[in-house]
N, C-alpha and C positions, 0 to 999 in steps of 0.2 A: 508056872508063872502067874504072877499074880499081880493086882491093882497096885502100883505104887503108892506105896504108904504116901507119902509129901502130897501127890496128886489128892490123895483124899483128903488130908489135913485141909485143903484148901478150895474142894468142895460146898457148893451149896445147893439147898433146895432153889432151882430155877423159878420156880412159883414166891415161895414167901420168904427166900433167902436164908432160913432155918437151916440148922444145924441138919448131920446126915448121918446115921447110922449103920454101920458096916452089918446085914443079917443076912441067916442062908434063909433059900428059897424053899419052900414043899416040896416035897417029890411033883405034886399032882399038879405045880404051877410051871413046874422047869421044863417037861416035855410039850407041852403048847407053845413056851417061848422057842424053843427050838426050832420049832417047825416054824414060828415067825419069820424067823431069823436067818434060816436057811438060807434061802435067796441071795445074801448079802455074802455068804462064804462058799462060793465055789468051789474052794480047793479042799476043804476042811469040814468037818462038824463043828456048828456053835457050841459051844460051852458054856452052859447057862446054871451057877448055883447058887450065886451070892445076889443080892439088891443092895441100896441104899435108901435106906427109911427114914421120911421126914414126918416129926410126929406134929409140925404145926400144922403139914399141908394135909396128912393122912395119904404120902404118896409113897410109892415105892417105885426106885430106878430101880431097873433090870441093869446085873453087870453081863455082860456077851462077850464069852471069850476073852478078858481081861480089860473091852472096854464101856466104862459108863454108860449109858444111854441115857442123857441127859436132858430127854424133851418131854414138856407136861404130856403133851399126846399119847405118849408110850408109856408113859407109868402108869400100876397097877396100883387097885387103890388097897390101901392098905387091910379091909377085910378079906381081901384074897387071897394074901399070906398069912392069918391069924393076927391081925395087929388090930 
């Protein structure tokens, strides 16, 4: 399962309202968010591979299990994925 595509069409960067691009995550970034994330999935493992890169803000959404994390507080800055 994955992000519905329309959902992302109509995505923005929460910061500067920039455009958002669909990118996978490092290996070495996806298991710390994991363990963030944890907590929130009782039932389940997070699933953590993909972000959405905003190159105005220099931010990266975490996707979790298929959904967005769409708050400046939570995103990673973009040197921590290679951007």
């Amino acid at each position: 399962m994955a992000v519905d595509p329309e959902l992302l069409e109509i995505l923005v960067c929460p910061k500067t309202k920039g455009e958002l691009e669909l990118i996978e995550l490092p290996r070495e970034v996806r298991g710390p968010l994991v363990e963030k994330y944890r907590e929130h999935f009782r039932d389940e493992e997070p699933v953590v591979e993909q972000g959405l890169y905003c190159a105005a803000s220099g931010l990266v959404y975490p996707i979790v299990s298929d959904i967005p994390i769409m708050l400046i507080e939570e995103a990673l800055p973009a040197s921590a994925v290679g951007r």
